[in-house]
C-alpha positions in Angstrom: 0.0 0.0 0.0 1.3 3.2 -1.0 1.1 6.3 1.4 -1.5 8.5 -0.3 -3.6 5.3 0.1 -2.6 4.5 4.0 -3.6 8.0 4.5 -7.1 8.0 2.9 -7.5 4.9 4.5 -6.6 6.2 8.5 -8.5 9.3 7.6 -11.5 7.4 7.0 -11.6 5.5 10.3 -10.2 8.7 12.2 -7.3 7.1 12.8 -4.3 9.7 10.9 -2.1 9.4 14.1 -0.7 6.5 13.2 1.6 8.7 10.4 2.8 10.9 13.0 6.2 9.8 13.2 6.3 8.7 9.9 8.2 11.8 7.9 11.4 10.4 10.6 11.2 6.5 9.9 13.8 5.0 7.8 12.5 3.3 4.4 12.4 -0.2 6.1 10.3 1.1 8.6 7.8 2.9 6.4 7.5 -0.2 4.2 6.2 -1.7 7.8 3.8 0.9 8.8 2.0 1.0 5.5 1.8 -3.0 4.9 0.4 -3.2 8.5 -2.2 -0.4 7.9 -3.1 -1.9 4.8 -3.5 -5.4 6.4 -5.3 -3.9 9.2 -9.5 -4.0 9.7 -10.1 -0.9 11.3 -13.9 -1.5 10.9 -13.9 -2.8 14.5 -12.7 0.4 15.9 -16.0 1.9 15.6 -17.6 -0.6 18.1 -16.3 0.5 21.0 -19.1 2.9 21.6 -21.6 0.0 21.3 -19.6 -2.4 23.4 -22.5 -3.0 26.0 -25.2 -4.0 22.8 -22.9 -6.4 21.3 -23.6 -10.1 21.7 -26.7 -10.5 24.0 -27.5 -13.4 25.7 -30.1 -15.5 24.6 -32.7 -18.3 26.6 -30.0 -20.6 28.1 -31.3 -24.5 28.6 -29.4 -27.9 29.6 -28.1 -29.6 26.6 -27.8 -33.8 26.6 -24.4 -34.7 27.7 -22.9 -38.2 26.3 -21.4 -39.4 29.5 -19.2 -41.8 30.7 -21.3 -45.0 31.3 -22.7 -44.3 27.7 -19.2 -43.5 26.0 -17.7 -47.1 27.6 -21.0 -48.8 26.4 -20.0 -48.4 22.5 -16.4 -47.6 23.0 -15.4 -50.3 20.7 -18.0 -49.8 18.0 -17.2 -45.6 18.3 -13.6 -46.4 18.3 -13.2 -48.1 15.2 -15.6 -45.8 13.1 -12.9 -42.9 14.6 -9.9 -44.8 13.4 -11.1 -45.8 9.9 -11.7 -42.2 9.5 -8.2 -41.4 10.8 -6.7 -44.1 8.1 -8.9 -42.8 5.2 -7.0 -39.4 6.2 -10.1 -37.4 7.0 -9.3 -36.4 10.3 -6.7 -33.1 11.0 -5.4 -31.8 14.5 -5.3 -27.7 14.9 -2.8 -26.7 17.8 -3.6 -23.4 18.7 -0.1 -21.9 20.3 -0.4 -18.1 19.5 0.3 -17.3 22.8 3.7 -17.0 24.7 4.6 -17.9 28.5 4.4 -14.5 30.0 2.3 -15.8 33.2 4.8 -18.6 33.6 7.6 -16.2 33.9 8.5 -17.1 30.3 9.6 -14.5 27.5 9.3 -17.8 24.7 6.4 -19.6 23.5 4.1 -20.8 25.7 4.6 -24.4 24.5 8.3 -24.2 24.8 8.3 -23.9 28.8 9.9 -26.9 30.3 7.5 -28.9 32.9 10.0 -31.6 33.7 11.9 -32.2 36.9 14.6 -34.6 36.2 14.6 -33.8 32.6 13.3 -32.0 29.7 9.6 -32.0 29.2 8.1 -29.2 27.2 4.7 -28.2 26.4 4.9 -29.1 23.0 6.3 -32.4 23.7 3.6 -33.6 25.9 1.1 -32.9 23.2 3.0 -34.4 20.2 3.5 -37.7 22.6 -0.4 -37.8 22.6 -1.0 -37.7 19.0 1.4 -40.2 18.7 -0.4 -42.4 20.4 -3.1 -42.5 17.9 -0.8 -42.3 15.2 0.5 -45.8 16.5 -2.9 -47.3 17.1 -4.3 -46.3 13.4 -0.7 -46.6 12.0 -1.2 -43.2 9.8 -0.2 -40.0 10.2 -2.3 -37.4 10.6 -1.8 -33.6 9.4 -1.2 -31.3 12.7 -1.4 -27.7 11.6 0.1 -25.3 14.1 -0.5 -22.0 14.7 1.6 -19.3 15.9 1.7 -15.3 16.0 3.7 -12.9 15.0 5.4 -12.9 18.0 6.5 -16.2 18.2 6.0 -17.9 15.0 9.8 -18.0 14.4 10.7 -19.3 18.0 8.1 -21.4 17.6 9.0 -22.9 14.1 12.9 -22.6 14.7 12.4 -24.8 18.6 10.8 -27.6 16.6 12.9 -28.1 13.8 15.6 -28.1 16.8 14.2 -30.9 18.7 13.2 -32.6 14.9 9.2 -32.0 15.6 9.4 -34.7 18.8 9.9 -37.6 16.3 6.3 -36.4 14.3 6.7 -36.7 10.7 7.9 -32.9 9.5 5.7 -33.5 6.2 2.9 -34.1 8.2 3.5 -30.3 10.1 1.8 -27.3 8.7 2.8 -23.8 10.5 0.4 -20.4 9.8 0.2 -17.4 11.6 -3.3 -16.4 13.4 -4.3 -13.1 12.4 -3.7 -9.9 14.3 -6.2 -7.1 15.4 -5.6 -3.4 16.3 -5.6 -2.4 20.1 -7.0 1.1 21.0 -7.5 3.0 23.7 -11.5 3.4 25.4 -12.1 5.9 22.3 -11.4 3.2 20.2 -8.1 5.1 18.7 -5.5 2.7 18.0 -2.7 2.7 20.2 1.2 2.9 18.8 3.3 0.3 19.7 6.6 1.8 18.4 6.2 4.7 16.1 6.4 2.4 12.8 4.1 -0.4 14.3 0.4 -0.2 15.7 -0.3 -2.1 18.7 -1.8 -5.3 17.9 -3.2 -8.4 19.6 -4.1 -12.2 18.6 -7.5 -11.7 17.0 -8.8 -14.6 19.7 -9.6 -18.3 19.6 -12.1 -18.1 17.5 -10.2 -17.1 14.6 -8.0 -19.5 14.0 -9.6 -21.2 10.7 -10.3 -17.7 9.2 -6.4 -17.4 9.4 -6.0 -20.9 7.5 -8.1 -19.4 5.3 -5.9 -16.5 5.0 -2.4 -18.5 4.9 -3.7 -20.9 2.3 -3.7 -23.7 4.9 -7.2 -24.4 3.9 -6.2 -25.2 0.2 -3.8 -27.8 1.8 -6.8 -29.5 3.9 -9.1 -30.0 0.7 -6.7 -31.2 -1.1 -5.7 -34.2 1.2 -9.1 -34.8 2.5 -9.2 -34.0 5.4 -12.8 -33.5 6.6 -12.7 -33.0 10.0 -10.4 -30.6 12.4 -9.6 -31.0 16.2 -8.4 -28.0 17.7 -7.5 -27.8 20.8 -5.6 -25.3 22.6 -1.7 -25.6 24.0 -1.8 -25.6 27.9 -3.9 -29.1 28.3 -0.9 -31.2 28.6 -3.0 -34.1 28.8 -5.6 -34.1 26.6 -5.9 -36.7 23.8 -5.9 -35.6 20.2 -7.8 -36.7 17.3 -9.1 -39.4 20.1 -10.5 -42.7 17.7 -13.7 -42.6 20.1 -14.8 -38.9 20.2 -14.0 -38.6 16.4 -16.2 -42.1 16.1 -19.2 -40.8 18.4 -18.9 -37.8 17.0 -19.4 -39.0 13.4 -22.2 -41.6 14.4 -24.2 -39.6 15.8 -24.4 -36.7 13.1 -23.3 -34.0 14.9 -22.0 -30.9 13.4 -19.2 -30.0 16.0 -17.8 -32.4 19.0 -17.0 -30.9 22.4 -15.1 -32.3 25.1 -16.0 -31.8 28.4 -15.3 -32.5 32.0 -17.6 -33.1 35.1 -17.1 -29.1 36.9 -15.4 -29.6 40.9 -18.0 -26.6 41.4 -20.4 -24.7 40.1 -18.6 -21.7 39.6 -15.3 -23.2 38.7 -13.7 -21.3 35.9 -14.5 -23.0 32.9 -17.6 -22.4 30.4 -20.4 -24.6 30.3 -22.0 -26.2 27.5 -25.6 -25.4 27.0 -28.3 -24.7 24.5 -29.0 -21.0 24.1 -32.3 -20.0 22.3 -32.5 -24.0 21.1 -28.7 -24.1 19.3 -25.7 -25.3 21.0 -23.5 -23.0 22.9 -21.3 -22.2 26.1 -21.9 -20.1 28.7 -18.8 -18.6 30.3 -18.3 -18.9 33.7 -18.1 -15.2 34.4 -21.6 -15.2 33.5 -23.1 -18.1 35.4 -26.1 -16.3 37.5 -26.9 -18.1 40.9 -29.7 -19.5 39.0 -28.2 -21.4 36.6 -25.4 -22.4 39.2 -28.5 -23.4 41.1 -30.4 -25.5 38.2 -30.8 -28.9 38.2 -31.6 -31.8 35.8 -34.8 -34.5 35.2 -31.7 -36.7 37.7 -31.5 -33.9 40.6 -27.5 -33.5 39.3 -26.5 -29.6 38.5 -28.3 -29.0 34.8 -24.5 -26.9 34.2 -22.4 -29.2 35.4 -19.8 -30.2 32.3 -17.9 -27.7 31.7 -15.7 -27.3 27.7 -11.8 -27.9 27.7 -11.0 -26.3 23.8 -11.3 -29.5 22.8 -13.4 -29.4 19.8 -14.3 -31.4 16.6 -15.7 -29.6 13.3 -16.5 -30.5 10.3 -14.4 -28.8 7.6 -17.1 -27.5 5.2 -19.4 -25.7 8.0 -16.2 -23.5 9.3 -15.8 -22.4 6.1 -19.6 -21.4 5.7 -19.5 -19.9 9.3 -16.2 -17.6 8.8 -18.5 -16.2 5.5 -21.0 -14.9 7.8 -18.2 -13.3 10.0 -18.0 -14.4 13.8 -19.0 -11.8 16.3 -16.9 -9.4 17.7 -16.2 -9.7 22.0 -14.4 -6.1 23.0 -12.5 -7.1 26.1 -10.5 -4.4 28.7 -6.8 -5.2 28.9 -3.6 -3.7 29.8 -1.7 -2.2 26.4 1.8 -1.1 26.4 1.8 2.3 24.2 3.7 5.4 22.9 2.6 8.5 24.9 2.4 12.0 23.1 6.2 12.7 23.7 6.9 9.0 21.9 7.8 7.1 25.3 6.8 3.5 25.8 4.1 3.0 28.7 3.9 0.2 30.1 0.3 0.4 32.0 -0.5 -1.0 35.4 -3.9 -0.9 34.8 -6.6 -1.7 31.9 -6.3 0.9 29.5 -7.7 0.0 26.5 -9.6 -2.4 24.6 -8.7 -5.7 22.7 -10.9 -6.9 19.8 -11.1 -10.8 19.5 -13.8 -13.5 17.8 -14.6 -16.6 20.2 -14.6 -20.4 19.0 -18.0 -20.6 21.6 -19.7 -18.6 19.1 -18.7 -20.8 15.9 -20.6 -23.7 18.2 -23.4 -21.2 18.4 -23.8 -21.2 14.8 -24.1 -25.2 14.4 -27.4 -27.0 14.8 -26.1 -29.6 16.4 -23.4 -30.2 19.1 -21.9 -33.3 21.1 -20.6 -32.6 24.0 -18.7 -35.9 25.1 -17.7 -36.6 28.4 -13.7 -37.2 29.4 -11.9 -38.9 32.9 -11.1 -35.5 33.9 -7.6 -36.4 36.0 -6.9 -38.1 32.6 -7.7 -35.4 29.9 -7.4 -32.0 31.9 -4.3 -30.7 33.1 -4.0 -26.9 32.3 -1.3 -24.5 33.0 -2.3 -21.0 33.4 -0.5 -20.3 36.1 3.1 -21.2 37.3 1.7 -22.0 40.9 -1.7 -23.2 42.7 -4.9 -23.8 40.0 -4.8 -24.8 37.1 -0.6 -24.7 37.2 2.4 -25.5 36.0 2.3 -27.3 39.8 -1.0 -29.2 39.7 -0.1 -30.2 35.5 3.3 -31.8 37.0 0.8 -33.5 39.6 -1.4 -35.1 37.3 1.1 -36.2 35.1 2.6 -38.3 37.3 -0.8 -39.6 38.1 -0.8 -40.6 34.7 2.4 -42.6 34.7 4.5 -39.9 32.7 8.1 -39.5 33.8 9.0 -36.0 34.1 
């Protein structure tokens, strides 16, 4: 994009101040500013003054939950449907690993942060060991895409061709980028990183296949076959990939998108809940779980919100690509934003200043007809790390894998 272009461009979404510096950047650096405004949706921008009327809430009901007694019942019947599907090369893994170790203490990729204790045991390991598994039951490969961000898609790509992908077949490894949007400040301005580069953030979960799209990853999928993705997210060192059973049960019983879910330790525990909302599948976030619905209860007397989702998701190929047409809602959520003040000093804020504009893989459920949600053992499927100690840590993942039998 040329200049005279950036600038009618910014001046249409009142955003000109990103050009402020730009008479003093070198050429490299004003190649950078105009392919980033050109690249950028500024569209978004102009929500922030309707953030409280975006995304109501619609009637939230219980949705049927395939549970444990039920799942062990046809285990073997669901099991080999899955695997025949694996070996026919219809089935795909999505790692979504955007996100770098900052919580954990970590300036590298999240998945590159070592859990072991008497050796090496990285994120990324732990989850390529599970896909092996099923690689070695339904002797086949299967395609794991990977995506990354901008700010760590070369540590990212660079730490697995240094450990040769964990012994995964590298032909079998596709890397894209998940797309970025613009951060701004409550005014919905966009904030300036440096003065050649607008603050940006990961666009959220829930737009990861409109960046395959965008990388040409999709291309790749239709031409192998593949017909169903698994995407699940990179801090669940346990959880099972491309699983032969939830792949089968998900496929035998017609449903549009497979969830995996766990049996919630409370009812406000901090996970979303699967549910129906206004009659379609959907999750409701923990941070919205009213006393009522904490309260509910089933036909059985058990909690009627009681499973709660683990990004653990199977969809079928040919409905994402219908949903990301009709364009995902936009979520506007208040964060801290490093910036450049008026005098061109970087701010690094204490506090929320601004807003971050991300899409949500909950709502791509919301636009299926149909959902599974299929129970999982949750000491054997759920070990997040968010933090580096206490919940859902780096602490209580090391736990559970050693209740699992892995040697760290």
């Amino acid at each position: 994009m040329g200049y005279q272009e950036a600038y009618e461009k910014l001046e249409k979404y009142g955003q000109l101040h990103v050009l402020k510096y730009y008479e003093e950047l070198s050429g490299y650096e004003k190649e950078e500013l105009l392919s980033q405004i050109g690249n950028t949706d500024f569209e978004m921008l102009g929500q922030c003054s309707r953030k409280e009327e975006l995304n109501p809430r619609g009637r939230i009901t219980p949705i049927e939950v395939m549970q444990l007694p039920e799942i062990e019942q046809k285990r073997e019947e669901y099991t080999k449907t899955g695997l025949d599907a694996i070996r026919a090369g219809k089935v795909g893994a999505v790692l979504l690993a955007g996100g770098m170790g900052t919580r954990l203490g970590s300036d590298a990729p999240k998945g590159v942060y070592d859990i072991g204790l008497t050796k090496e045991v990285f994120i990324f390991q732990r989850l390529v060991e599970n896909l092996m598994d099923v690689v070695r039951q339904a002797e086949a490969w299967i395609p794991l895409y990977i995506m990354t961000s901008d700010k760590n898609h070369e540590a990212t790509t660079a730490f697995f061709k240094e450990k040769n992908y964990f012994g995964y077949n590298p032909d079998y490894v596709t890397f894209f980028m998940q797309d970025m949007a613009p951060a701004s400040d409550y005014n919905g301005k966009v904030y300036m990183e440096e003065k050649w580069k607008m603050s940006t953030s990961p666009n959220g979960n829930g737009g990861w296949f409109l960046s395959m799209v965008k990388w040409g990853v999709v291309d790749k999928i239709r031409e192998a076959g593949v017909e169903w993705l698994n995407v699940f997210a990179v801090d669940n060192v346990l959880q099972r990939i491309a699983d032969p059973c939830f792949v089968g049960a998900t496929i035998a019983t017609d449903s549009a998108v497979g969830a995996k879910v766990v049996r919630k330790n409370a009812p406000d525990e901090k996970v979303g809940a699967v549910c129906l909302e206004d009659g379609r599948p959907s999750i409701v976030e923990y941070y919205e779980m009213t006393e009522e619905l904490m309260d509910a209860k089933d036909e059985q007397g058990e909690p009627a919100y009681n499973f709660g989702v683990i990004l653990n998701y199977l969809f079928r190929e040919k409905d994402l690509e219908e949903i990301v047409a009709r364009k995902l809602p936009l979520h506007i959520v208040e964060k801290k934003i490093p910036y450049l003040d008026e005098n061109g000093m970087l701010i690094k804020p204490d506090s929320p200043n601004g807003y971050k504009f991300e899409q949500l893989v909950l709502d791509m459920i919301h636009e299926l007809d149909s959902c599974l949600p299929y129970e999982v053992v949750r000491n054997y499927e759920f070990a997040p790390i968010k933090n580096k100690t206490g919940i859902d840590s780096v602490e209580s993942a090391r736990q559970l894998c050693r209740e699992n039998g892995i040697e760290l």
